[in-house]
C-alpha positions as CSV (number, residue, x, y, z in Angstrom):
1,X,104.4,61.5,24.6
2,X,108.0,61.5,25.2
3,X,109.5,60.5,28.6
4,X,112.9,60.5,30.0
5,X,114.0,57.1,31.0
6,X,116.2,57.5,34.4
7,X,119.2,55.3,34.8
8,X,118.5,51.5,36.5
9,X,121.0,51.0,39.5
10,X,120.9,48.9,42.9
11,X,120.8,50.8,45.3
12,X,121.9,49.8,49.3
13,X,119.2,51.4,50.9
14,X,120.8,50.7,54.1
15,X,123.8,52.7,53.5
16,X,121.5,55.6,52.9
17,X,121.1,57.1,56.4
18,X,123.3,60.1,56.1
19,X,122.7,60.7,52.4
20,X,119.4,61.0,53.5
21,X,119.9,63.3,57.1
22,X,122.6,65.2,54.9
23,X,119.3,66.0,52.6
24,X,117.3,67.2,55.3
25,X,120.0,69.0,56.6
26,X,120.3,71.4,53.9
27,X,116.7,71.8,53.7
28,X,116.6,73.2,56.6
29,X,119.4,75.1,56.4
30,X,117.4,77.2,53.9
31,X,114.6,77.2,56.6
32,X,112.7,74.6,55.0
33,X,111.8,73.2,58.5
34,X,109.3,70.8,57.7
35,X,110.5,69.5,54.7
36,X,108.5,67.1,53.3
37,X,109.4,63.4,51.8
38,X,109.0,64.5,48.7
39,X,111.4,67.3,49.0
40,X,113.8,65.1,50.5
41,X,113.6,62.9,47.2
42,X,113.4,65.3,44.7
43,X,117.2,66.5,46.6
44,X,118.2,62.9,46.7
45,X,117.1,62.7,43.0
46,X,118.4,65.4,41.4
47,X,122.4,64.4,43.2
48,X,121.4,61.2,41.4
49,X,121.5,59.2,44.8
50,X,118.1,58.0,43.8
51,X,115.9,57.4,41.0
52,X,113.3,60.0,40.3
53,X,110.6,57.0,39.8
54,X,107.4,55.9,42.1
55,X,109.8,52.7,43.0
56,X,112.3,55.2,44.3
57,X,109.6,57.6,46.3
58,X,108.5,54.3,47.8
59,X,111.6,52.8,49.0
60,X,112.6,56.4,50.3
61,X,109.6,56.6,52.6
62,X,109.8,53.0,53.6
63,X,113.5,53.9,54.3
64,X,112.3,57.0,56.3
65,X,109.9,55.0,58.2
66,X,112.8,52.8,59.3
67,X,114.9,55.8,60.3
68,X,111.9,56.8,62.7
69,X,111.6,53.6,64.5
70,X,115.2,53.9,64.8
71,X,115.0,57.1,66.0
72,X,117.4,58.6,63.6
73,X,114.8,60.7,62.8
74,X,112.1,62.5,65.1
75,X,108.1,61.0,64.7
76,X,106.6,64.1,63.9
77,X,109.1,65.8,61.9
78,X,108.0,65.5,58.2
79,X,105.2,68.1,57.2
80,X,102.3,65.8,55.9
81,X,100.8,63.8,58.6
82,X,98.3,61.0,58.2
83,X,94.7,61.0,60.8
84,X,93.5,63.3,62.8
85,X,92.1,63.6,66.3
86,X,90.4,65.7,68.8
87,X,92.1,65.5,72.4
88,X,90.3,65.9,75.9
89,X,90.7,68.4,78.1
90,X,89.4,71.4,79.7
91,X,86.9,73.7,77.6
92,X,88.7,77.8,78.3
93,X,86.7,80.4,77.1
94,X,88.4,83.6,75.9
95,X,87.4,87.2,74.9
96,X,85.6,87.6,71.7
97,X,84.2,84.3,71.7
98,X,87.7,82.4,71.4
99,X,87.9,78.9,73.3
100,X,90.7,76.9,73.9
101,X,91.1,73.2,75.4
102,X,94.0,72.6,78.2
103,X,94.6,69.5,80.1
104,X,93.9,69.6,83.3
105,X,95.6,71.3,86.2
106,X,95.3,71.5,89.8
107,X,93.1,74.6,90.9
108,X,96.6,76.7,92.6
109,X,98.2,76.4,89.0
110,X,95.0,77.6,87.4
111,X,94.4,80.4,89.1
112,X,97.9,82.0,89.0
113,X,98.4,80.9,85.4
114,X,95.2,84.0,85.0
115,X,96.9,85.9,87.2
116,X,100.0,86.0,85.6
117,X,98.6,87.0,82.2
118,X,96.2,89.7,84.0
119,X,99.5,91.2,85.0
120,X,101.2,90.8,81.5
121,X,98.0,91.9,79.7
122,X,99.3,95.4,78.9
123,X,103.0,94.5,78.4
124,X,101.7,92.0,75.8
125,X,99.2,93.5,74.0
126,X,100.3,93.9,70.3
127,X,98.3,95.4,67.8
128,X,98.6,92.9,64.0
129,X,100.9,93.9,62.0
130,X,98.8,94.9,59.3
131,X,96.6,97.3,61.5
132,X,95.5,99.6,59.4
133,X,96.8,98.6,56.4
134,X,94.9,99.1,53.0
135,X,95.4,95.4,51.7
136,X,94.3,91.9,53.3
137,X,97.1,90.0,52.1
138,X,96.8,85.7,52.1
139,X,99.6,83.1,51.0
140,X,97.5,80.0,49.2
141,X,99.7,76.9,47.8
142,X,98.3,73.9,46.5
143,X,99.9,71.2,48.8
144,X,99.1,70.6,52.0
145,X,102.4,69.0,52.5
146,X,104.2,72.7,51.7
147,X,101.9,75.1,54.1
148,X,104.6,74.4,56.7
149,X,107.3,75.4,55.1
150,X,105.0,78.4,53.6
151,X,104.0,79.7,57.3
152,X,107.9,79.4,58.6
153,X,109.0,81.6,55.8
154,X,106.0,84.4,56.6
155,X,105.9,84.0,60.2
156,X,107.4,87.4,60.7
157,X,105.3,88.9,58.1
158,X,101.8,87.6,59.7
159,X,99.6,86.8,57.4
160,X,97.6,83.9,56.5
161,X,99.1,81.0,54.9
162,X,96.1,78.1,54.0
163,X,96.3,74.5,51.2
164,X,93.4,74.6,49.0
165,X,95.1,71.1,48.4
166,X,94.2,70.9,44.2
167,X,90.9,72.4,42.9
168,X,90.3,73.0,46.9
169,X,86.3,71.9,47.9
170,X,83.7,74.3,47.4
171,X,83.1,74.6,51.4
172,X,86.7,75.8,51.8
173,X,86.8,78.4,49.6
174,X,83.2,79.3,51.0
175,X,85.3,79.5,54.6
176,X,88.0,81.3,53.7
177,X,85.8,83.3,51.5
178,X,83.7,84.3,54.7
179,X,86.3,84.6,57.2
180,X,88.5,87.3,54.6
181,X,84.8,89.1,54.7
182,X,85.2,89.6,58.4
183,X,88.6,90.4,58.4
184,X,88.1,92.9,55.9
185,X,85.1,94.5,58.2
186,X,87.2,94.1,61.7
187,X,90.1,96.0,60.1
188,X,88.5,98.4,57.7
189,X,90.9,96.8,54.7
190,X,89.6,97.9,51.4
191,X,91.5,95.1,48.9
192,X,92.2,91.7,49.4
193,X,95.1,90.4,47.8
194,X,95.7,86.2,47.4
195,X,99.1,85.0,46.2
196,X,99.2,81.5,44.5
197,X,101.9,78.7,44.2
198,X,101.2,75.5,42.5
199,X,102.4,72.7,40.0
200,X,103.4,73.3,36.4
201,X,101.1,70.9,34.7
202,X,97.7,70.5,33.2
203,X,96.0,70.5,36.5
204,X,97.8,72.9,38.0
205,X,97.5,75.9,35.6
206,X,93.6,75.2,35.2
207,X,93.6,75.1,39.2
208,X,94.1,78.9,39.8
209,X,91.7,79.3,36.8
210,X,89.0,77.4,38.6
211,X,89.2,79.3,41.7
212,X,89.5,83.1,40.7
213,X,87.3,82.2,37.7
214,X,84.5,80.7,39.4
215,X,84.5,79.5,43.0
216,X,86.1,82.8,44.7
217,X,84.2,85.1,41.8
218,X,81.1,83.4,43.2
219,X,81.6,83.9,47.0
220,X,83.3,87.5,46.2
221,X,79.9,88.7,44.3
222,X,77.6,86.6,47.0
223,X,79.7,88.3,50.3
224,X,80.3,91.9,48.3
225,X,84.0,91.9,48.6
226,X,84.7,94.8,46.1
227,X,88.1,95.0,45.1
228,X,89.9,91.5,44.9
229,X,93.2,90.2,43.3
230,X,94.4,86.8,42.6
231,X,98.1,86.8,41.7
232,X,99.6,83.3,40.4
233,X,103.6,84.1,41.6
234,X,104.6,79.7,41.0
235,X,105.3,77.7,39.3
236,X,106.6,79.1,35.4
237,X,108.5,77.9,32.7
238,X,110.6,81.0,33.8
239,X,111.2,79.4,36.9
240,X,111.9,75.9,35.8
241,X,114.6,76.8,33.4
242,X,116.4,79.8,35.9
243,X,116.9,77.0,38.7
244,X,117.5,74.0,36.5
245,X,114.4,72.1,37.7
246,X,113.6,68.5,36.6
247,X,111.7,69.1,33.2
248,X,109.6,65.9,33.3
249,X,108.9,63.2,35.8
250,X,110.6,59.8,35.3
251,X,107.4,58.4,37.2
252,X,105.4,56.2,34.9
253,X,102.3,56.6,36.9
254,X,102.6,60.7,37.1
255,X,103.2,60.7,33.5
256,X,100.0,58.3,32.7
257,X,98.2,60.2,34.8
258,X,99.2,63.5,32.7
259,X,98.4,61.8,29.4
260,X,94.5,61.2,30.9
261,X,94.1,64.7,31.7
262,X,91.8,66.1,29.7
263,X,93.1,69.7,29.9
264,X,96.2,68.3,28.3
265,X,95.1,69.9,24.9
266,X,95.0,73.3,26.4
267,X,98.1,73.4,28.6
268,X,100.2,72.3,25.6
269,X,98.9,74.7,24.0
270,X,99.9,77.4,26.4
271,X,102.8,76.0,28.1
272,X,105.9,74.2,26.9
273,X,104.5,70.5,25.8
274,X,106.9,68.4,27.2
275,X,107.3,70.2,30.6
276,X,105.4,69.1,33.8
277,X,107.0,70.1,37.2
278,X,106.0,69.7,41.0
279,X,106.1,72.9,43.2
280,X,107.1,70.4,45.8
281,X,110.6,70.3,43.3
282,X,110.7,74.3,43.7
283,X,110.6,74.2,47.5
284,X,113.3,71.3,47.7
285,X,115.7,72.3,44.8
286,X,115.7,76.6,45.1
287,X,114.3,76.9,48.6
288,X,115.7,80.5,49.2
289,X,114.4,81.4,45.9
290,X,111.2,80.1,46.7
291,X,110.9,82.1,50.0
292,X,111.9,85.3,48.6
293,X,110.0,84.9,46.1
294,X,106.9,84.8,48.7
295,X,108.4,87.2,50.6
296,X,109.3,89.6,48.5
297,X,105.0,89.7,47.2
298,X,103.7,89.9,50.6
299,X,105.7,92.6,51.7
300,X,104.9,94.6,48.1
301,X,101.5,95.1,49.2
302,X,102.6,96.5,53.1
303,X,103.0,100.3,53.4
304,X,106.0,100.6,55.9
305,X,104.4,105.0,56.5
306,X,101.5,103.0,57.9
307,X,103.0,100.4,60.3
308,X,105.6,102.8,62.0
309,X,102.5,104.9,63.2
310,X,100.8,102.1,64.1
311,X,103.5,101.2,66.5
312,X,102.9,104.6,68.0
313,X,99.2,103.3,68.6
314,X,100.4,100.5,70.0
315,X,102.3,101.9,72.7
316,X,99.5,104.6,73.6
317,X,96.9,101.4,74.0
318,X,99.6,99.6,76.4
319,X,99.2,102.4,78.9
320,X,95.8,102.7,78.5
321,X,95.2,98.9,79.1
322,X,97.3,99.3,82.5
323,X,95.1,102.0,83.7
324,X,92.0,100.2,83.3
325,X,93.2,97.0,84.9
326,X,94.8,99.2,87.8
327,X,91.2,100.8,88.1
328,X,89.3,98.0,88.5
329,X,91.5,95.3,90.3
330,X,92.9,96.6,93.1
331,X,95.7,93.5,93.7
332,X,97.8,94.7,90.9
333,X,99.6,97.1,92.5
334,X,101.0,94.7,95.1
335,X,101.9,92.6,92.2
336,X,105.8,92.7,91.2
């Protein structure tokens, strides 16, 4: 297999501070928010600042890690964050069996932090954007690292944004599988519509294959869900060549990796041999294409007729939700 062998230079890795905050600048520029490091290298890479090889990857996040002792650069800024933990506090529970966990607070806080939002409750109630709607529309991209940057670009359009993170484990397609179900029967929706994103390589174009093939047909039969699409919108040939992506990793490892796959066969028989590109180089390289893109999917399957009544709805249930609470607590009218 053929493999592009990238240029061999010394680089001063500690005159690389504001090549590297320039990078994240412009990624978030382009609302990439939380970028992630490998956005930031495949920037750095393609200006030719860096090599495009696992020894330049690894120096950049050594590099990085410098940066955030030195607070040049916030801990907690980069998307992908290593262990997890569950913090203590004070169990809240919330209508229709919701719980939250807050720290603690003195017992004058607590109680006028409930009466504040009993006085707010009508003013805030909003009904989701999608009330109504025919189609439950989700946003799944293979990399956990990308689900911020995802969610940032769809906030406004509110709808659910989740990492199957490669083939995705059979128990999380079985949740998401199961919580779609409910949606479906909370909000009367008749079809559910899943937009895809992932890598151009052997893996990644059997990925979407594997789950609308067999794990989601499984759980779609098993729960009834009826009528059920599963639309693969990145990452294309197309694509690759329109915003001048890197064809083929310089990495050594990635490409031995490739060579082992045993799908190889198949995806250079269906693809173009000799092209194998991360999505995370899609979301660094052509961010605002990227996003519209996403956007521009989601929002074909939202009927604008539907959310303007809606809206109407909305306002109706505001006054109604002030009655009742006037009704019933007789404080509220003393309350400014």
């Amino acid at each position: 297999m053929a493999r592009r062998k990238g240029k061999k230079s010394r680089i001063k890795w500690t005159e690389m501070d504001q090549s590297i905050l320039d990078a994240i600048d412009g990624l978030e520029s382009h609302g990439f928010s939380e970028p992630t490091i490998r956005s930031v290298y495949y920037v750095l890479g393609t200006l030719n600042t860096i090599p495009l090889t696992d020894s330049g990857y690894k120096s950049l996040d050594k590099k990085m890690v410098e940066m955030r002792i030195e607070e040049k650069i916030p801990w907690g800024f980069f998307a992908v964050k290593r262990g997890t933990s569950i913090e203590a506090g004070v169990k809240v529970n919330l209508p229709h069996n919701c719980q939250v966990t807050v720290p603690f607070v003195f017992p004058d806080d607590w109680a006028e932090h409930f009466i504040i939002q009993l006085k707010d409750a009508a003013g805030n109630f909003q009904l989701p954007r999608w009330y109504n709607q025919k189609n439950l529309v989700e946003v799944w991209v293979e990399k956990d690292g990308l689900l911020g940057a995802t969610s940032n670009w769809t906030e406004d359009l509110d709808v659910t944004v989740r990492a199957p993170q490669g083939y995705g484990a059979w128990e999380f397609i079985h949740d998401a599988m199961q919580k779609i179900k409910r949606e479906l029967k909370q909000q009367s929706k008749k079809a559910t519509r899943i937009i895809y994103l992932g890598d151009l390589d052997p893996s990644g174009k059997d990925i979407p294959r594997f789950m609308s093939e067999e794990a989601i047909e499984h759980f779609k039969e098993k729960l009834g869900i009826s009528e059920f699409t599963f639309s693969e919108i990145a990452l294309t040939p197309e694509q690759v060549r329109k915003h001048n992506l890197p064809q083929m990793p310089e990495s050594e490892e990635v490409m031995e990796k490739i060579s082992r796959d045993p799908r190889l066969k198949w995806y250079k028989e269906n693809y173009p041999p000799d092209m194998f590109v991360e999505l995370d180089a899609f979301y660094a390289l052509a961010t605002d294409a990227v996003k519209n893109l996403i956007r521009d999917k989601v929002s074909s399957y939202f009927d604008d007729n539907i959310y303007n009544e809606t809206r109407k709805e909305e306002q109706r249930s505001r006054k109604r939700i002030r009655r009742m609470i006037e009704e019933r607590v007789t404080f509220m009218n003393g309350l400014e």
